[in-house]
N, C-alpha and C positions, 0 to 999 in steps of 0.2 A: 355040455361039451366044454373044455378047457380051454382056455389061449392057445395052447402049443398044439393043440388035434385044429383046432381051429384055421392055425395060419398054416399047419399043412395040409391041408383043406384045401384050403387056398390058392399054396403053394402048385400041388397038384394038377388043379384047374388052368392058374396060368401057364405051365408047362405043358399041358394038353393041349390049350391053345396054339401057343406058339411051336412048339416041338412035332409039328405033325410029321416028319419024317424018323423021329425017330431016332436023332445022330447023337443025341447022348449032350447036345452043347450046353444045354441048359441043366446045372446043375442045381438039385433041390434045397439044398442046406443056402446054398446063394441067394435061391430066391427068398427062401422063409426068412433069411437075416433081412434082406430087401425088403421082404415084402412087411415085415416087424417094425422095421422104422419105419415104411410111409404111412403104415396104422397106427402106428402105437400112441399110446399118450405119455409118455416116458417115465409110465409108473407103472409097467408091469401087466397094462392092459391098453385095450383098444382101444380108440379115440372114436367112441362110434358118436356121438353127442356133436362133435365139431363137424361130422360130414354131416353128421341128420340138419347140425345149423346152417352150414353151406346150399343146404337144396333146395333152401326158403326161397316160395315163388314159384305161381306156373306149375310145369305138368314136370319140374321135378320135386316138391313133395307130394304128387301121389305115387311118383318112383320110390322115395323114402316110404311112403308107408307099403307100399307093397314088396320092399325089402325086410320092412319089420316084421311083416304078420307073416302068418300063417299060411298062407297062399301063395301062388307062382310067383317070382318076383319077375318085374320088368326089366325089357332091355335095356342099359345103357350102351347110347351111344361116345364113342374116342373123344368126341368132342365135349360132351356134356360133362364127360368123368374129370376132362382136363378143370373143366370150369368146377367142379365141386371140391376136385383134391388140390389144387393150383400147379401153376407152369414149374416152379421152382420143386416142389415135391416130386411130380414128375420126371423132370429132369435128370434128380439124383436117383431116383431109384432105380432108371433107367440107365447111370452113366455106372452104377454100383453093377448092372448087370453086363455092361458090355452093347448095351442096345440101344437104339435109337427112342427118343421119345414116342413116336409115334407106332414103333413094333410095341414098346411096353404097355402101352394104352390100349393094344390091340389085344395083348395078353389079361391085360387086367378088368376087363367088360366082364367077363364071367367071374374071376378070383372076386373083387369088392362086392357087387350083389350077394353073390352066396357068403361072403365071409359076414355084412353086416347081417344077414338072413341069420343064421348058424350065431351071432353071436345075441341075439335079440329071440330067442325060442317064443313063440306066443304073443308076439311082441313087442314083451317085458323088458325095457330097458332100466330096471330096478336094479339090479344084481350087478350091469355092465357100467352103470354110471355112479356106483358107491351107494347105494340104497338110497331113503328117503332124502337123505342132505343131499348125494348130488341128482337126485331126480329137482328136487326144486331148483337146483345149481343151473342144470341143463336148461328148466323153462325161464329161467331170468334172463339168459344167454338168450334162448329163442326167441323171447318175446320183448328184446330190449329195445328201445328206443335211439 
């Protein structure tokens, strides 16, 4: 699947979430830009390696791995997601929509699991981190001192 199926995907997701009525407020192209910058790595693709590093510790890298593989992924909880993506990310992605930090977090429990899921097929973070150089790039990152 591509970046751009991907973050509307996403997109999608978080508008389901929050748009339960159905009034049309939340417009998709808003969120996909939104939702593009709170992922991206500003080259074109996901920053999935900086959340996967973020989760070190505890029972959220087994939330990371069961966003990578193959299988159900776990819930996160507003809280958890805040401390993985930070307050400042949130913030703007949320001031870019019109919304309160704490609705966008509401909306984004389901959009991030599925978007790292969907961008990690099998998961193969090979493809999403620049192959072999940034797979080694990613564990020097993970496992730095």
């Amino acid at each position: 699947m591509d970046i751009n199926a991907i973050i509307q995907m996403g997109a999608q997701l978080f508008k389901a979430q929050l748009d339960k009525d159905h009034d049309g407020q939340l417009n998709m192209t808003e969120i996909s830009t939104a939702l593009t910058g709170l992922l991206s790595n500003g080259q074109g693709g996901l920053d999935v390696a900086s959340l996967v590093k973020n989760m070190q510790g505890g029972d959220l890298m087994a939330m990371a791995a069961s966003w990578l593989g193959d299988g159900p992924n776990q819930a996160v909880q507003p809280g958890q997601l805040a401390q993985i993506l930070g307050d400042d990310k949130i913030a703007a992605f949320a001031k870019q929509l019109g919304l309160s930090p704490e609705k966008a977090l509401s909306g984004l429990t389901e959009a991030v699991p599925a978007v790292v899921d969907q961008s990690s097929t099998g998961g193969s973070l090979l493809d999403m981190v620049g192959g072999v150089s940034g797979a080694i790039n990613l564990a020097s990152k993970l496992f730095a001192r």
